[in-house]
Structure formats: C-alpha cells, structure tokens
C-alpha positions as CSV (number, residue, x, y, z in Angstrom):
1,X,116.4,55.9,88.9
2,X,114.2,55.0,91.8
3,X,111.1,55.1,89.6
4,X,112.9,52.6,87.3
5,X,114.1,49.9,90.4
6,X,110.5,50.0,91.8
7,X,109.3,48.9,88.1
8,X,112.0,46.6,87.8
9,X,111.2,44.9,91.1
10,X,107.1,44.4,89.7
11,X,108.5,42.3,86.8
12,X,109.9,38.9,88.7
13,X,113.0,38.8,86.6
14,X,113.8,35.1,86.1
15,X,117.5,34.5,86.4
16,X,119.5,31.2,85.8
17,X,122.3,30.6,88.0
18,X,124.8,27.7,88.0
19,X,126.0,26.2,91.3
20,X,127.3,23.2,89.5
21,X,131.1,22.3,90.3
22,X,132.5,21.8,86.9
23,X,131.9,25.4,85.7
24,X,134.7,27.8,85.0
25,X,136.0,30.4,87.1
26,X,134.3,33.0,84.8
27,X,131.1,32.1,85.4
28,X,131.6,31.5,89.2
29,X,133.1,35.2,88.8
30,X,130.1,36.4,87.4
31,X,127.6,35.3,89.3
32,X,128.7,36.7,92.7
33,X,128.6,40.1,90.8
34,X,125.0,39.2,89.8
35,X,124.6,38.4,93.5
36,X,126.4,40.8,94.8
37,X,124.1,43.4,92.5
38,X,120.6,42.0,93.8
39,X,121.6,42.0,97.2
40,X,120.8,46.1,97.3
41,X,117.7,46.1,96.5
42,X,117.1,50.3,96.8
43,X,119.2,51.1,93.8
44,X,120.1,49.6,90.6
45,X,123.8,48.2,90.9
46,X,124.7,48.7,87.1
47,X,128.7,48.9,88.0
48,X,128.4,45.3,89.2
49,X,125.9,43.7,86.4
50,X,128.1,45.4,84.1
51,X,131.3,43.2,85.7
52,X,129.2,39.9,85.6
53,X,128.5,40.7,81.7
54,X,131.8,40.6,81.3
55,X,132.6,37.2,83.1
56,X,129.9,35.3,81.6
57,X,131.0,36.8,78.0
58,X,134.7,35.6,78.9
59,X,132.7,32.3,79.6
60,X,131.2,32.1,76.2
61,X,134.6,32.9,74.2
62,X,135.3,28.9,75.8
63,X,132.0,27.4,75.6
64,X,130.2,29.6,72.9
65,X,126.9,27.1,72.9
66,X,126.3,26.6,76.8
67,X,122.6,28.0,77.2
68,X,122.9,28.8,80.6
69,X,126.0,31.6,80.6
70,X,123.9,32.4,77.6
71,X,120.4,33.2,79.7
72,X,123.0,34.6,82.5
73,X,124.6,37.3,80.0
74,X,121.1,38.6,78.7
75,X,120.1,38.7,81.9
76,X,123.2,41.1,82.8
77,X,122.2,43.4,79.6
78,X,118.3,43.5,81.0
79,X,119.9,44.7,84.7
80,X,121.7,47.2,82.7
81,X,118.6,48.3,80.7
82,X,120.5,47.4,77.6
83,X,116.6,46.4,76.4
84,X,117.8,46.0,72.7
85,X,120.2,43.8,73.4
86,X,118.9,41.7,75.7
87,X,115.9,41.3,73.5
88,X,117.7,40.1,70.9
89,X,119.6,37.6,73.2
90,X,116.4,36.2,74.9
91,X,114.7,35.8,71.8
92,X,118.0,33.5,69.9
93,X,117.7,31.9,73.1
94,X,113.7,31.4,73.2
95,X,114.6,29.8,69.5
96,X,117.5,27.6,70.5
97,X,115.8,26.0,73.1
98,X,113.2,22.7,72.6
99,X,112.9,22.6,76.9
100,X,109.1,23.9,77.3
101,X,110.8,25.1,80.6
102,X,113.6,26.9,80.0
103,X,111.8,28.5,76.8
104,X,109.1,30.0,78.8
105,X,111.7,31.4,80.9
106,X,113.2,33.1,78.2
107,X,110.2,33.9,76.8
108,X,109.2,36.0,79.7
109,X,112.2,37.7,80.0
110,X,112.2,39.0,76.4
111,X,108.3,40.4,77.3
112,X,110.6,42.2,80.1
113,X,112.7,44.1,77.7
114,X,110.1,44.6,75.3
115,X,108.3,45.8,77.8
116,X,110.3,47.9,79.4
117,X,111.1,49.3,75.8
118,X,108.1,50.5,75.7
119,X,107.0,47.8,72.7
120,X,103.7,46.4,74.7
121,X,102.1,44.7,71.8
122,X,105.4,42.5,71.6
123,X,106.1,42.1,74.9
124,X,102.4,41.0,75.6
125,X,103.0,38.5,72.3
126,X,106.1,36.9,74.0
127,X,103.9,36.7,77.7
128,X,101.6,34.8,75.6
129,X,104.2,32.5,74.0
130,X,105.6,31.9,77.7
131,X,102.4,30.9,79.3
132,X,101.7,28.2,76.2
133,X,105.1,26.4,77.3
134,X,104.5,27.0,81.5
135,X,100.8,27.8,81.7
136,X,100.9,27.8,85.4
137,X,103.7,30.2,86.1
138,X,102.4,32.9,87.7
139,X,104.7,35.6,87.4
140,X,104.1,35.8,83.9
141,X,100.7,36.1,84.1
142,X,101.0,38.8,86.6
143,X,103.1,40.6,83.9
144,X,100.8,40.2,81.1
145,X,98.3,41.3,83.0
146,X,100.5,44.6,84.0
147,X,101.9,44.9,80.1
148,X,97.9,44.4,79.1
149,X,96.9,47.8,81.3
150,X,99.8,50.0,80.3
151,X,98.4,49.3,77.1
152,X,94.8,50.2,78.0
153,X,96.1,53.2,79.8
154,X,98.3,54.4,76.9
155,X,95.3,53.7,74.6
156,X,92.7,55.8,76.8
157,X,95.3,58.3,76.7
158,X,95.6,58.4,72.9
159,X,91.6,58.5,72.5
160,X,91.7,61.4,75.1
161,X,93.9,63.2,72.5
162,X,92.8,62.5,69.4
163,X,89.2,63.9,71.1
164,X,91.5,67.4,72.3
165,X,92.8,67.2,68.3
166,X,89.1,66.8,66.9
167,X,88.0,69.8,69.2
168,X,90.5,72.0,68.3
169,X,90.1,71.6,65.0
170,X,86.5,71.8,64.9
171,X,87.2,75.1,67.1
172,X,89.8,75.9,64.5
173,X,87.2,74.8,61.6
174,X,84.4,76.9,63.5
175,X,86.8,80.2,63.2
176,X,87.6,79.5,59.8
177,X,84.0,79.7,59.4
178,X,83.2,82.6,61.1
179,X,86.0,84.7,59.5
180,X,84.7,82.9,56.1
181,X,81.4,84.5,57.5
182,X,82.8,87.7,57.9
183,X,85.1,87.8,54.6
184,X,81.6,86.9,52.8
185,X,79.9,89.8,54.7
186,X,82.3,92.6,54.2
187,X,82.6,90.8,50.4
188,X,78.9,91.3,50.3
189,X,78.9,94.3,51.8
190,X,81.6,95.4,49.0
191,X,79.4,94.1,46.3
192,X,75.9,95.8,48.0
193,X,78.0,99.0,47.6
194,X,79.0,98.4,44.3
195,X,75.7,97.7,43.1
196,X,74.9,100.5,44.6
197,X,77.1,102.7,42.8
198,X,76.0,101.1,39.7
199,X,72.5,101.8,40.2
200,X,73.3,105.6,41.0
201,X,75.3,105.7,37.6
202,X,72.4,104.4,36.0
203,X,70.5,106.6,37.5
204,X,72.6,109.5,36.7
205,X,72.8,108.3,32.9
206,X,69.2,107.8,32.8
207,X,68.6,111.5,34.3
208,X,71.3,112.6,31.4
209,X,69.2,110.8,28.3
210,X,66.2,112.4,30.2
211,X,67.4,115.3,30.3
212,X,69.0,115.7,26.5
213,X,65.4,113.8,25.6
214,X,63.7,117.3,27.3
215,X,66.1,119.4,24.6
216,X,65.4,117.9,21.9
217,X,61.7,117.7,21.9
218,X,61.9,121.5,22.9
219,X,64.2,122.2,20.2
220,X,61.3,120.4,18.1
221,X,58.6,122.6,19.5
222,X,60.2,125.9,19.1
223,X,61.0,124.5,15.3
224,X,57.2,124.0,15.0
225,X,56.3,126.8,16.7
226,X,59.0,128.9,14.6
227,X,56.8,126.6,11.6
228,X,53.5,127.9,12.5
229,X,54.6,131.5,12.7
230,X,55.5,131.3,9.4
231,X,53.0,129.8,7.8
232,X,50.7,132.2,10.0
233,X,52.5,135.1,8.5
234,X,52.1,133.9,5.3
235,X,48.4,133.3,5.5
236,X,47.9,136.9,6.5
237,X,50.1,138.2,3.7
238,X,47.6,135.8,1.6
239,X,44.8,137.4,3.2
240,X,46.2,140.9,2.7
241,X,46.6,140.7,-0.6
242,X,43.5,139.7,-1.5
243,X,41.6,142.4,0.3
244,X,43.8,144.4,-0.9
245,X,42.5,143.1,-4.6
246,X,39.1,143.4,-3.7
247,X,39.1,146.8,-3.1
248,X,41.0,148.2,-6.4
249,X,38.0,146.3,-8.2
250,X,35.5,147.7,-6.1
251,X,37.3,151.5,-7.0
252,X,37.6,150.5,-10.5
C-alpha cells in the first residue's frame, strides 16, 4: 500500500473542486471527504474517497449533465484505484467537453488510470492528447515522460527475456543435437555391427560353397581316377591276351 501512495503522489492528480455557493449539499458533502482524504498524505484514505463517491453520485441523480460532479466522481474511483472505471468516466468526459482546458485535464487523468492499469501505450496516447489541448502544463509532461520509461524499462526487460528464451532453446536445441548425435552413433554403431554380422555370414556361406566346391571336384577325381584304373586294367588284359596269342602261334 505504501508502494502504491508513493506512485500515486508522482502522478499530480488534477482534481476539480467546487466552492461555488449555489451547489447542493451533496456535493459540498463530498468534497470535505475528498479533502478530508488528501489531508493524510502517508496512506491511502479509500474509506473516505469511497464516501465522497457516493455524495457526488447522489449529486448526479439531480443534475445528471453537470461536468464538474462529473470530473469529481471519477476522480473518487481513480483514489479508489477503481482504474476501469474511472477510465471510462474520464474518457466520456474528455468527449463531452469542447473547453481545450478542462479536456486536457481529463485527458491527463485518464493517462493516470491507464497508467496505473498498467496500459502504457494508452496512457501515453491520452498524455499526448492532453498536451495538444494545454501544451504548457507541466505535470503532464512529467508523466509522459515517466509512462514513456516504464515502457522502455518493461521493453528492455522483455528483450532480456526473449534473449534467456532464445538461449535456452538453443541450449535445448544443442542437446537435442547431441543426443541426435548420440542416437545416430549407437544407430551407427548398431548398423556397423550388423554389417558386420552380415559379412561374417557371408563369409561362413562362402567357406560352405567352398567347402562342398572341394567335395565335389574330389568326388570327380576319385571318379577319374576310379576311370583310369579301369581302363588301365583293361589295357593290360588287352595286352595279356595278345601275348598270350603270340605264344600259342609260336608253339604251333
């Protein structure tokens, strides 16, 4: 809570008051609670803006269109960090009104909500729109100069961020990698050893044909050899016989 005074007291809240002797008893009323609120200035009196919200809203159930109890009531929400609200209120306001004056005061105090909102690009929009109707008032300046760093600030923050996203995931991206690295080694390391048992079938099936190769051509030698015997035996036979011949003609 004191964090939020301290920031409420840098924004130079502009607030409307009527001293004039013809206004109702409700807006009297309300103002001494707006008063009464400001005069503490270490805390944020929201019991007592909350009881001049209600005056000035009696107020405008007589006199609906006064401007003034108008600016007062939205200026009651913004004490009560009702930001929507008084947003909205400022900005019908802002519209209503064709006094360059009392437009730039609105104007500024609808930057205060929306700044306080957190909505900086509006807020420093409705700064803008202020100074074009009061270009001298200072107070606005200062706070579009304030709304302008907290958006620098949040921005640096963001880029700071975004660069802690892009180096995680290029960390992230550079792990992927290496365990891509390392499910292609073992991969290739699977496949080396597959290749590796292939080549030892292979070679194991080329030993085999070798091998049943080696039987067969020795089953073909003994055959010729077994071939040759025979015909060797019958040469001899041959042979026998005919000596054999030889020598009965001889005795004859």
């Amino acid at each position: 809570m004191k964090q939020a005074s301290l920031l409420i007291m840098f924004l130079f809240v502009c607030v409307w008051t009527s001293y004039a002797q013809n206004e109702r008893k409700f807006v009297r009323q309300g103002n001494k609670y707006f008063e009464a609120a400001m005069k503490d200035t270490t805390r944020l009196d929201t019991a007592q803006f909350n009881k001049a919200e209600i005056e000035y809203r009696k107020a405008l159930e007589k006199k609906p269109d006064d401007a003034k109890w108008d600016f007062n009531l939205a200026d009651a929400l913004y004490k009560q960090m009702k930001f929507e609200e008084s947003a909205e209120k400022f900005r019908e306001i802002a519209g209503k009104t064709t006094d360059k004056t009392d437009k730039s005061r609105a104007l500024h105090n609808l930057g205060n909500s929306l700044l306080m909102n957190n909505k900086l690009d509006e807020s420093i929009a409705a700064y803008k729109d202020a100074l074009r109707n009061n270009p001298q008032d200072l107070e606005t300046k200062y706070n579009l100069l304030y709304a302008m760093n907290m958006k620098k600030k949040q921005e640096e923050e963001q880029k700071k961020q975004d660069q802690n996203k892009d180096k995680d995931k290029d960390k992230n991206q550079d792990q992927n990698k290496d365990q891509n690295k390392d499910q292609n080694k073992d991969k290739n390391k699977d496949q080396d050893q597959k290749n590796k048992d292939q080549q030892n079938q292979n070679q194991q099936q080329q030993q085999q044909q070798n091998k049943i190769s080696k039987q067969n051509a020795e089953q073909m030698l003994q055959a010729l050899e077994n071939n040759e015997k025979k015909i060797q035996d019958k040469v001899k036979k041959i042979q026998a016989l005919k000596a054999q011949s030889k020598k009965v003609e001889k005795d004859w």
